[in-house]
Backbone as a chain_set.jsonl record, in Angstrom:
{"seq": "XXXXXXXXXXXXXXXXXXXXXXXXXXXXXXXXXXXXXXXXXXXXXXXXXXXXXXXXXXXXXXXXXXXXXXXXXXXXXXXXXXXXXXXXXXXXXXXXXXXXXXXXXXXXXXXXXXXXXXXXXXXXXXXXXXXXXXXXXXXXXXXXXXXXXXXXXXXXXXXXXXXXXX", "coords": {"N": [[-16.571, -10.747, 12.5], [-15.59, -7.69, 12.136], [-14.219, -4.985, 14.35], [-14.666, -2.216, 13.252], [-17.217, -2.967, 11.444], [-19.085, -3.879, 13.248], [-19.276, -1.063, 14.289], [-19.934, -0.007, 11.619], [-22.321, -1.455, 11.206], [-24.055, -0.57, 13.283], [-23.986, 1.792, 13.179], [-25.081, 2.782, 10.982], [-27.711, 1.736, 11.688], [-28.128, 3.676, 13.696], [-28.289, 5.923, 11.864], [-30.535, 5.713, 10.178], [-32.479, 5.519, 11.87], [-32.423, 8.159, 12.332], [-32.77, 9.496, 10.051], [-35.738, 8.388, 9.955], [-37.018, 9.832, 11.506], [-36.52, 12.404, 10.924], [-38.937, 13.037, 9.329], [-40.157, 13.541, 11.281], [-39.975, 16.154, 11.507], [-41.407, 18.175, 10.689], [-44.303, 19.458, 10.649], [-48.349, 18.423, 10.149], [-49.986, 21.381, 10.171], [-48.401, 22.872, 8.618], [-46.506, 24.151, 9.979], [-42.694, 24.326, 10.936], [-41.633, 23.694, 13.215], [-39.649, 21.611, 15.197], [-40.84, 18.107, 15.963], [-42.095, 17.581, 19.573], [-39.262, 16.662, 21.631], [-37.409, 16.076, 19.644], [-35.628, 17.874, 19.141], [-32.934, 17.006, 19.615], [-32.736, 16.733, 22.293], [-31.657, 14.224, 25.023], [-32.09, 11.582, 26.771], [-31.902, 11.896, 30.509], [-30.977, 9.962, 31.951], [-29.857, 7.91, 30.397], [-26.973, 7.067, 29.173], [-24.33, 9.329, 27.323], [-24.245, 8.914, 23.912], [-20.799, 7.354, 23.055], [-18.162, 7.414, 20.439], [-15.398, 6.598, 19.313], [-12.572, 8.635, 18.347], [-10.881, 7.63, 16.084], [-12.938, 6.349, 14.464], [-14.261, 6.486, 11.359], [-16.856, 8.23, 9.583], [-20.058, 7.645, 8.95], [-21.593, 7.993, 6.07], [-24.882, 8.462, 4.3], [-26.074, 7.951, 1.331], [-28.921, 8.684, -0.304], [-29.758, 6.87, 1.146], [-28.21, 4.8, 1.066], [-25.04, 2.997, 1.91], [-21.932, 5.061, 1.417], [-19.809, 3.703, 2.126], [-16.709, 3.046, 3.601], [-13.832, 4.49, 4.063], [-13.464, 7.351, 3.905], [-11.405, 8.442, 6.039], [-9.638, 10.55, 6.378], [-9.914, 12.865, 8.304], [-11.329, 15.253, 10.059], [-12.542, 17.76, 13.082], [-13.522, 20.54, 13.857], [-13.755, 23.661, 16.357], [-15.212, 26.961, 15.987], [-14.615, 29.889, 16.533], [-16.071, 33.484, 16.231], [-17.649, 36.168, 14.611], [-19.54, 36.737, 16.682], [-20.902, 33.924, 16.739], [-21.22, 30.682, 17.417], [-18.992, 27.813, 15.429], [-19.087, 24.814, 14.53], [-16.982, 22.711, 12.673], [-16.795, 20.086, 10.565], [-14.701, 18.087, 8.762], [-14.578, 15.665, 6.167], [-12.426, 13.297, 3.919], [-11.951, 11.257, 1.095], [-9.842, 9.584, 0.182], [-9.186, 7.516, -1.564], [-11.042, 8.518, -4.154], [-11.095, 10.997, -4.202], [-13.682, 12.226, -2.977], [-15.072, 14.574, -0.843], [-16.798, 15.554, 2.45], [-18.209, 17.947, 3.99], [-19.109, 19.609, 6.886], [-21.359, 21.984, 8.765], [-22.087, 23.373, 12.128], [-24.141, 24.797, 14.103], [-23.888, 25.493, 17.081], [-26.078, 25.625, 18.96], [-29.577, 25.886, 20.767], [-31.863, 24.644, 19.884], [-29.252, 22.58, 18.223], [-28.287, 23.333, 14.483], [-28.33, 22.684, 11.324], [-25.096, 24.3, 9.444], [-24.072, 24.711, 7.258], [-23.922, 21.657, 4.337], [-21.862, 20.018, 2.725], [-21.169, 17.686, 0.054], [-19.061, 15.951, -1.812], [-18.739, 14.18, -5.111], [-16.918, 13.051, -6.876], [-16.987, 14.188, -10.365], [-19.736, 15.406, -8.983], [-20.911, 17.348, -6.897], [-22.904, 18.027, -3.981], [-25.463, 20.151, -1.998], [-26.839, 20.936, 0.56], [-29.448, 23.144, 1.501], [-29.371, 25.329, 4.426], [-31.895, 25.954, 6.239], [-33.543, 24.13, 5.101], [-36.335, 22.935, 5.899], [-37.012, 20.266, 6.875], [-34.442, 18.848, 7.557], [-32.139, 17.543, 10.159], [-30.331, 18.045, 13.017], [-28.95, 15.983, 15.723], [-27.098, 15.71, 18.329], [-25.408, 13.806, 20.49], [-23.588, 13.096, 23.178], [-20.24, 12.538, 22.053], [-21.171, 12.182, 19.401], [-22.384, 13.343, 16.683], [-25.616, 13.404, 14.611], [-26.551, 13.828, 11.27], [-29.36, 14.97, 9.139], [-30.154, 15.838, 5.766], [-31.979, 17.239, 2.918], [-30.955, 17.582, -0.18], [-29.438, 18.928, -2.966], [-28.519, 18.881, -6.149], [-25.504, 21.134, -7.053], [-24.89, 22.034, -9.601], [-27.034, 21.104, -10.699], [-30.557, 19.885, -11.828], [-30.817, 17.459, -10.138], [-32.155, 16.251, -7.135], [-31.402, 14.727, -3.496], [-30.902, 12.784, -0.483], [-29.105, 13.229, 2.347], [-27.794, 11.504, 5.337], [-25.793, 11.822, 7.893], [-23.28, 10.392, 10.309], [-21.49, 11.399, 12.776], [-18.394, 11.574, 15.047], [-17.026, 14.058, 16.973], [-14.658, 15.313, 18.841], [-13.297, 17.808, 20.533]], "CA": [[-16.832, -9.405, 11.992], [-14.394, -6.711, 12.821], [-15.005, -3.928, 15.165], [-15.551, -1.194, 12.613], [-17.896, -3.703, 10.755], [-20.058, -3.454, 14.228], [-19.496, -0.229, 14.536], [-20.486, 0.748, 10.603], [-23.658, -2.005, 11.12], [-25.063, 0.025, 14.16], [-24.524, 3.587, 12.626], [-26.203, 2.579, 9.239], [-29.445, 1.564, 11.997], [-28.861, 4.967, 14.39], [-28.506, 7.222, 10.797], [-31.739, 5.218, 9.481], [-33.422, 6.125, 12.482], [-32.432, 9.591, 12.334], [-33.408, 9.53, 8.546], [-36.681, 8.236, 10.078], [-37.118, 10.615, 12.645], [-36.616, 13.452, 10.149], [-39.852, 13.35, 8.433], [-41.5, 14.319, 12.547], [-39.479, 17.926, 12.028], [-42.28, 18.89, 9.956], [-45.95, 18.964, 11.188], [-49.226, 18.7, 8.926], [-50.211, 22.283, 9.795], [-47.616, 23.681, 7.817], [-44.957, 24.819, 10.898], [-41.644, 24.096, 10.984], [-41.41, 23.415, 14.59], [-39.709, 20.229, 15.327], [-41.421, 17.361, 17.142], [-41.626, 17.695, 20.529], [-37.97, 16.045, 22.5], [-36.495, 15.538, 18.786], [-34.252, 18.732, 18.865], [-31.0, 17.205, 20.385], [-32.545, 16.209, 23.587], [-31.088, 13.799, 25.653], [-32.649, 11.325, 28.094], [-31.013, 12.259, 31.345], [-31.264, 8.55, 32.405], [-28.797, 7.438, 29.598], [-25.359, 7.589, 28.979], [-24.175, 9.659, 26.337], [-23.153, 7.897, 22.938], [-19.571, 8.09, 22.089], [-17.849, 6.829, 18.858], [-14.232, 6.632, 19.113], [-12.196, 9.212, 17.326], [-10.686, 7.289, 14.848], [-13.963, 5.724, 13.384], [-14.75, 7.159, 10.088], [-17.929, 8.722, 9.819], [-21.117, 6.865, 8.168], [-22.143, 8.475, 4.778], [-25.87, 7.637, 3.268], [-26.928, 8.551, 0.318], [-30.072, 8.437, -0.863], [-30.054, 5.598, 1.978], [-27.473, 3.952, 0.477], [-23.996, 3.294, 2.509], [-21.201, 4.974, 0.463], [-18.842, 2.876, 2.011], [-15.308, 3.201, 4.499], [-12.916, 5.418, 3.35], [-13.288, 8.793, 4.922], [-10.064, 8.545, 7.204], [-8.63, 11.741, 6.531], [-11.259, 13.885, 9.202], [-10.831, 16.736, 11.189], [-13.265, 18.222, 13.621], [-12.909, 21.937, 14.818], [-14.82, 24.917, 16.759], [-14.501, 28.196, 15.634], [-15.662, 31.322, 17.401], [-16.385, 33.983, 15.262], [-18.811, 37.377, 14.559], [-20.124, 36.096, 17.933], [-21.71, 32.768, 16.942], [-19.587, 29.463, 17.474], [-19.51, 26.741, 14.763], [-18.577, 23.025, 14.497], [-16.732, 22.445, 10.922], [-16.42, 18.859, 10.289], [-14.68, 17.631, 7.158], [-13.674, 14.021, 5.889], [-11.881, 12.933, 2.912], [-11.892, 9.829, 1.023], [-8.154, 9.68, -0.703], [-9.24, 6.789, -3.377], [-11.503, 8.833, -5.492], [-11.06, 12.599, -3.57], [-14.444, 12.624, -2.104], [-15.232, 15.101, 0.188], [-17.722, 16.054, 2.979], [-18.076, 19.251, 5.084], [-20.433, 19.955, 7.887], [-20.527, 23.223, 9.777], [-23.158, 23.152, 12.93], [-23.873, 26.176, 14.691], [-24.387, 24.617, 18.35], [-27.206, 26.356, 19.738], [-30.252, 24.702, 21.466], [-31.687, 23.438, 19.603], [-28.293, 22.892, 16.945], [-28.518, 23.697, 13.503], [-26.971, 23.195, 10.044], [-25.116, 25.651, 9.194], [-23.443, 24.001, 5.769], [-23.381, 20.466, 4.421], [-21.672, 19.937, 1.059], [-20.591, 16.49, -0.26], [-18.464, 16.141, -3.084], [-18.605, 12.654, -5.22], [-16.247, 12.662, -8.546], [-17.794, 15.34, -10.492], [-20.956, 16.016, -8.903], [-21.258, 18.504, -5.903], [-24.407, 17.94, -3.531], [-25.331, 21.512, -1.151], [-28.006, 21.512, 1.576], [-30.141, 24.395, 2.322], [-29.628, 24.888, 6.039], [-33.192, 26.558, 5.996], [-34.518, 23.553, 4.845], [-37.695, 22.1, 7.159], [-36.863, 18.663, 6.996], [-33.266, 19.166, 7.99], [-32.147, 17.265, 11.574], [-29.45, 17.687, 13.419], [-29.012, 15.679, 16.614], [-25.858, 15.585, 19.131], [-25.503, 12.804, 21.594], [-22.425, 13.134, 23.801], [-19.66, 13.137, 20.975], [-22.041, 11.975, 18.282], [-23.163, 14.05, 15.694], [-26.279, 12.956, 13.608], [-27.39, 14.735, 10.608], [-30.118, 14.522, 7.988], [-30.786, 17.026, 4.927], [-32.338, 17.224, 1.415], [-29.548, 18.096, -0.465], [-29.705, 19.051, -4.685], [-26.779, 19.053, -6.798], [-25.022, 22.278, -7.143], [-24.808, 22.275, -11.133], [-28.127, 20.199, -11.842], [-31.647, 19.686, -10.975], [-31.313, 16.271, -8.998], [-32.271, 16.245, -5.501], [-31.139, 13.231, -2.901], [-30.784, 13.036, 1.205], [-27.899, 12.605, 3.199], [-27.3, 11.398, 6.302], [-24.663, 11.285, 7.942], [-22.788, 9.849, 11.736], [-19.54, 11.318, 13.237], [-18.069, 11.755, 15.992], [-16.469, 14.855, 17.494], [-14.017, 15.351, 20.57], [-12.272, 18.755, 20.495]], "C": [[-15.933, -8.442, 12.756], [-15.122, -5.612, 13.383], [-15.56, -2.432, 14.446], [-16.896, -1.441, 11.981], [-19.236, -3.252, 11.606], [-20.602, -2.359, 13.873], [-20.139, 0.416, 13.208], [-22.432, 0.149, 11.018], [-24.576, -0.818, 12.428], [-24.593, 1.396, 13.868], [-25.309, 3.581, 11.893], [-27.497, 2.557, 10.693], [-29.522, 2.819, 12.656], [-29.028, 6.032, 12.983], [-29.955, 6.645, 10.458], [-32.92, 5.507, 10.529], [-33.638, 7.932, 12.739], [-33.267, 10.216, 10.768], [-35.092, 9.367, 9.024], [-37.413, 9.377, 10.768], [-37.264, 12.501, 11.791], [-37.734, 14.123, 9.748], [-40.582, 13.592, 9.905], [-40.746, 15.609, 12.191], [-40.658, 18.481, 11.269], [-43.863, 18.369, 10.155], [-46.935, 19.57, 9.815], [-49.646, 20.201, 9.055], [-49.171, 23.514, 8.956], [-46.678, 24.48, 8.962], [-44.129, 24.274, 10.7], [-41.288, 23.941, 11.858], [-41.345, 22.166, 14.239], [-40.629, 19.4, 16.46], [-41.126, 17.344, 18.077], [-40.516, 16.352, 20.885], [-37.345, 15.427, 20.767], [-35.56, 16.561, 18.292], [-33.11, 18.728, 19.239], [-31.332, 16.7, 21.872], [-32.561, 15.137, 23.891], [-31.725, 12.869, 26.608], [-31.478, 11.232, 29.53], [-30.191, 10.484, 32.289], [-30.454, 7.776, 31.911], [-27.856, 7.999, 29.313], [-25.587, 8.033, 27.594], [-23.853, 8.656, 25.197], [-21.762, 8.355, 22.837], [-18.642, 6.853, 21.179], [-16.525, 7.222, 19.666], [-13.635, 7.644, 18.477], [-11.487, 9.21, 16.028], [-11.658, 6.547, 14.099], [-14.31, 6.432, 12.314], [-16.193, 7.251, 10.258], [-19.055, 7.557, 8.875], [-21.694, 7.739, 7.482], [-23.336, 7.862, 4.358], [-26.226, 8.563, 2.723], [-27.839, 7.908, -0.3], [-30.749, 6.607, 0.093], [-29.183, 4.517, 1.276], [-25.91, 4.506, 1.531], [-23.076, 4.124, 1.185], [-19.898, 4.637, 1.1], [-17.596, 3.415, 3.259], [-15.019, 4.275, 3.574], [-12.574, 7.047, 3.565], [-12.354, 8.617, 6.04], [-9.72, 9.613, 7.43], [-10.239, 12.405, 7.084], [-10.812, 14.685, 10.075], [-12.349, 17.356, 11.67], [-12.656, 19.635, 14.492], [-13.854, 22.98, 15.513], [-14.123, 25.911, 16.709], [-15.499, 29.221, 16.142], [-15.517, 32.571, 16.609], [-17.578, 34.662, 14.816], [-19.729, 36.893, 15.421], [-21.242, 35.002, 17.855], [-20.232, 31.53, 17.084], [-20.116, 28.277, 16.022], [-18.666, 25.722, 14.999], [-18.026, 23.481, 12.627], [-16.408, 21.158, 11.628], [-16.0, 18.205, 8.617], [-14.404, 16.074, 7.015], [-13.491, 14.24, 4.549], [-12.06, 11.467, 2.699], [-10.687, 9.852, 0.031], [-8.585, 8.933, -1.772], [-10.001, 7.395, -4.268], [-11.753, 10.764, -5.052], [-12.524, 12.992, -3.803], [-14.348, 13.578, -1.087], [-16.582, 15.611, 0.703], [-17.432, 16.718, 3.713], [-19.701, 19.509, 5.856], [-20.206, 20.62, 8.656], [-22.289, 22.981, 10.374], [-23.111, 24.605, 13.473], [-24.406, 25.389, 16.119], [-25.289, 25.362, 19.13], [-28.161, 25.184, 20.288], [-31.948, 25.372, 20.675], [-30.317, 23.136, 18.548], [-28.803, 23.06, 15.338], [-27.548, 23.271, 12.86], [-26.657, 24.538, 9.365], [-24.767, 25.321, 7.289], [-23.547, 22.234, 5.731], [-23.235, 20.422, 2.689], [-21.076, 18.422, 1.125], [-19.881, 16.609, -1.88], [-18.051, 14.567, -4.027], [-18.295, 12.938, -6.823], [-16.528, 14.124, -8.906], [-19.091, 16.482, -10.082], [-20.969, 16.333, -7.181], [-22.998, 18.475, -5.256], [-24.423, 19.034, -2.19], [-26.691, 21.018, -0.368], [-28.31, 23.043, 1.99], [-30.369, 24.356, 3.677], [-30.818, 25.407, 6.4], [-33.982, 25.484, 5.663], [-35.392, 23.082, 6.131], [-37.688, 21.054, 7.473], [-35.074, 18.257, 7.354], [-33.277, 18.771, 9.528], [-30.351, 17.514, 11.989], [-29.286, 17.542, 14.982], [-27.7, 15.782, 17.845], [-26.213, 15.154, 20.681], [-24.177, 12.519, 22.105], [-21.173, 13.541, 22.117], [-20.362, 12.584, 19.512], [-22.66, 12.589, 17.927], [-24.096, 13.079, 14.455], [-27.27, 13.775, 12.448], [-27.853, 14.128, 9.523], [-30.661, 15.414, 7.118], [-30.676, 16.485, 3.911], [-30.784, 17.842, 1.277], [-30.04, 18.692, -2.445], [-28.142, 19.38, -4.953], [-26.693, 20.6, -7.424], [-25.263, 22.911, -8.233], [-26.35, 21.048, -11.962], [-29.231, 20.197, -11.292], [-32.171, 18.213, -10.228], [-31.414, 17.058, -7.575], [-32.086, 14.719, -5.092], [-31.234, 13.605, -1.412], [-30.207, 12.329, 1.798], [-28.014, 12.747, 4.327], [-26.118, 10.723, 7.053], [-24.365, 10.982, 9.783], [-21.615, 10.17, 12.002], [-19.794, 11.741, 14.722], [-17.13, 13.299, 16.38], [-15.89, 14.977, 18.507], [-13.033, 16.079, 19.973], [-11.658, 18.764, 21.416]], "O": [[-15.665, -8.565, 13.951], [-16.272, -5.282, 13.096], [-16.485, -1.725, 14.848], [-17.708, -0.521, 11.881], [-20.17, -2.591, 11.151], [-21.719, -2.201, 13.38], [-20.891, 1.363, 13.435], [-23.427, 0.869, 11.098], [-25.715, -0.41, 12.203], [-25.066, 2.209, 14.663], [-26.308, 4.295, 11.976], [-28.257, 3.525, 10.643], [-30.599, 3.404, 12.539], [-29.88, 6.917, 13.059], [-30.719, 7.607, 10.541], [-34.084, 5.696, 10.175], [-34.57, 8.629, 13.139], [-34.087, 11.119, 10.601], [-35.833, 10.197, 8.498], [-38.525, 9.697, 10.35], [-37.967, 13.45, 12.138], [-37.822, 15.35, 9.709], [-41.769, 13.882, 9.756], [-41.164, 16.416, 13.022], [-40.677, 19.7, 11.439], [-44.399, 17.29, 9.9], [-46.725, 20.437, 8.967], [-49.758, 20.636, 7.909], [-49.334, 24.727, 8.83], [-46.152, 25.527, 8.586], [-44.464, 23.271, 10.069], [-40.064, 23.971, 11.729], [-42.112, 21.521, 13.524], [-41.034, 19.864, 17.525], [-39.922, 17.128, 18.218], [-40.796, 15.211, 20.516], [-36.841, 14.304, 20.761], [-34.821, 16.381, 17.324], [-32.313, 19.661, 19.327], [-30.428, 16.305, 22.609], [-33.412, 14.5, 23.269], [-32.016, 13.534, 27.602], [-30.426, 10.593, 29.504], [-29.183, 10.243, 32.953], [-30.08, 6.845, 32.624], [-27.729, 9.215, 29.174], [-26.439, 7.61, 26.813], [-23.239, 7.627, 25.477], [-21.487, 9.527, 22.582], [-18.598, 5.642, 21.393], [-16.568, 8.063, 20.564], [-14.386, 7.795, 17.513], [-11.382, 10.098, 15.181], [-11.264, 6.061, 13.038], [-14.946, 7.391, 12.754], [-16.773, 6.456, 10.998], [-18.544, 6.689, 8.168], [-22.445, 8.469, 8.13], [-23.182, 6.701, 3.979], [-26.599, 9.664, 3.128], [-27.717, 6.786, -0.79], [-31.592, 5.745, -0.154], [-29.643, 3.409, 1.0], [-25.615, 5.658, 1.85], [-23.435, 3.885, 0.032], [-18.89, 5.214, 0.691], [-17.942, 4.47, 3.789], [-15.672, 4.785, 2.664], [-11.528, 7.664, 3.359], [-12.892, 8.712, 7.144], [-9.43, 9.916, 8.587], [-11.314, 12.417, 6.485], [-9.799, 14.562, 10.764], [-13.251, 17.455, 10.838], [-11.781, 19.759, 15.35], [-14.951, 23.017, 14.956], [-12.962, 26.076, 17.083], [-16.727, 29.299, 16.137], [-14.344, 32.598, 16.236], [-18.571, 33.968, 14.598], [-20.82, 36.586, 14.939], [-22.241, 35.0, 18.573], [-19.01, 31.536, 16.938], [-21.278, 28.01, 15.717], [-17.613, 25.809, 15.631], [-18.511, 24.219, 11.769], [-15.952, 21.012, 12.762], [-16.738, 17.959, 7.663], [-13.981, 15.436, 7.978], [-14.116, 15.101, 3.93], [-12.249, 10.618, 3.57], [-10.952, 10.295, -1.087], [-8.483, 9.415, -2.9], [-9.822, 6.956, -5.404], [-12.511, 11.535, -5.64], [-12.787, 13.881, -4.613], [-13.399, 13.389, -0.327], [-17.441, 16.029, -0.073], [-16.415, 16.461, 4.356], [-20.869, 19.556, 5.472], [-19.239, 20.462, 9.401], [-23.286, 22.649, 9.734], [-22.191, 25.402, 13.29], [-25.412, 24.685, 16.034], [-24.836, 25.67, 20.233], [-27.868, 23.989, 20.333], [-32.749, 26.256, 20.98], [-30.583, 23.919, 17.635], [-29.998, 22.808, 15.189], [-26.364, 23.258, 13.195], [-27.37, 25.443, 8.931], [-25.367, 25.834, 6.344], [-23.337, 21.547, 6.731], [-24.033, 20.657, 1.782], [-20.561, 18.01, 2.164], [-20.265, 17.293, -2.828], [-17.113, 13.885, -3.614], [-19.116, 13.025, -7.736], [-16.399, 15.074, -8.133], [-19.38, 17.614, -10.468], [-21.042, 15.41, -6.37], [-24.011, 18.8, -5.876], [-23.535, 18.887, -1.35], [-27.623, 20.722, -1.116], [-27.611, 23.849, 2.604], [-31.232, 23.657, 4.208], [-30.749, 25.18, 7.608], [-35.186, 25.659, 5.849], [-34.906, 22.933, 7.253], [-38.378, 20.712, 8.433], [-34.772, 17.065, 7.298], [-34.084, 19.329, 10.271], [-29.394, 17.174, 11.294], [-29.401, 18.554, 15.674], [-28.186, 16.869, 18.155], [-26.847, 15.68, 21.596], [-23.545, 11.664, 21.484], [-21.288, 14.504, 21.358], [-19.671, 12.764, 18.509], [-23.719, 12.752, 18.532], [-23.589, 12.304, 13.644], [-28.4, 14.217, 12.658], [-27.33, 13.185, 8.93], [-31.707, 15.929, 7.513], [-29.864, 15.612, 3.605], [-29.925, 18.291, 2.035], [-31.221, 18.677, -2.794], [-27.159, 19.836, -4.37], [-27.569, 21.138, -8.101], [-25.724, 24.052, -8.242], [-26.549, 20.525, -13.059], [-29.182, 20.512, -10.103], [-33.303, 17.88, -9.877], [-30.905, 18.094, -7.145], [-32.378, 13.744, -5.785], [-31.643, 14.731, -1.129], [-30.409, 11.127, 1.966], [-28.31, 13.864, 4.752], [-25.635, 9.597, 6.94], [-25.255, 11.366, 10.541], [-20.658, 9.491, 11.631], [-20.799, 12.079, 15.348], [-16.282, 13.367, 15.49], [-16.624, 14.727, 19.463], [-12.16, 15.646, 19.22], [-10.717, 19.551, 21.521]]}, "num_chains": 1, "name": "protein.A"}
């Protein structure tokens, strides 16, 4: 098995636990407070994760891989009307896919944007949503949001695995 092979098999299980982990951001009395130590923190005891910077990111939809192919990626921080953000984009050249993810890095982090783009159909997250995670573990970014298509009334939920090193 080749080393991205690894490396896709153990993102698919940390995104599936982040996917899992999602449904504590939302408690039965109706708050929106995440579960306590699942906003980004860190055990001090363990090494950070870090991903390589040429690994392509791990895409699931609807818990489904959608596969390699995101090569073309760029990670940037932009400072700006005095908040900072993360943009993260990837490309997939064989069928001009695209995903964008803007973080706002605060503590706890936040989404600020996540759009995916697959053929014709356009999928947007509400960064407001309640069930919305986003984790960061040394240069590992892990995010998880409802999403609905732009031009229709499906809904699905993506999560996704990259790496960052500005």
């Amino acid at each position: 098995m080749s080393a991205v092979g690894v490396v896709r098999i153990g993102s698919a299980l940390a995104v599936g636990a982040v996917l899992m982990a999602g449904a504590a951001c939302s408690s039965s009395d109706g708050s929106n407070e995440p579960a306590p130590g699942f906003a980004g923190e860190v055990d001090p005891m363990k090494r950070p994760a870090t991903i390589p910077p040429d690994v392509p990111p791990l895409v699931m939809f609807n818990s489904e891989d959608l596969g390699p192919g995101f090569d073309d990626q760029q990670c940037v921080r932009r400072d700006g009307d005095g908040d900072t953000r993360l943009k993260y984009t990837a490309q997939r050249g064989d069928d001009q896919s695209e995903l964008v993810v803007g973080i706002v890095p605060s503590d706890p982090p936040r989404l600020d944007t996540l759009t995916l783009d697959l053929g014709q159909d356009r999928w947007e997250a509400d960064p407001d949503a309640p069930e919305q995670a986003v984790v960061v573990d040394g240069n590992a970014y892990r995010i998880f949001a409802p999403v609905s298509e732009a031009d229709g009334p499906r809904t699905a939920e993506i999560g996704v695995l990259f790496s960052c090193s500005e």
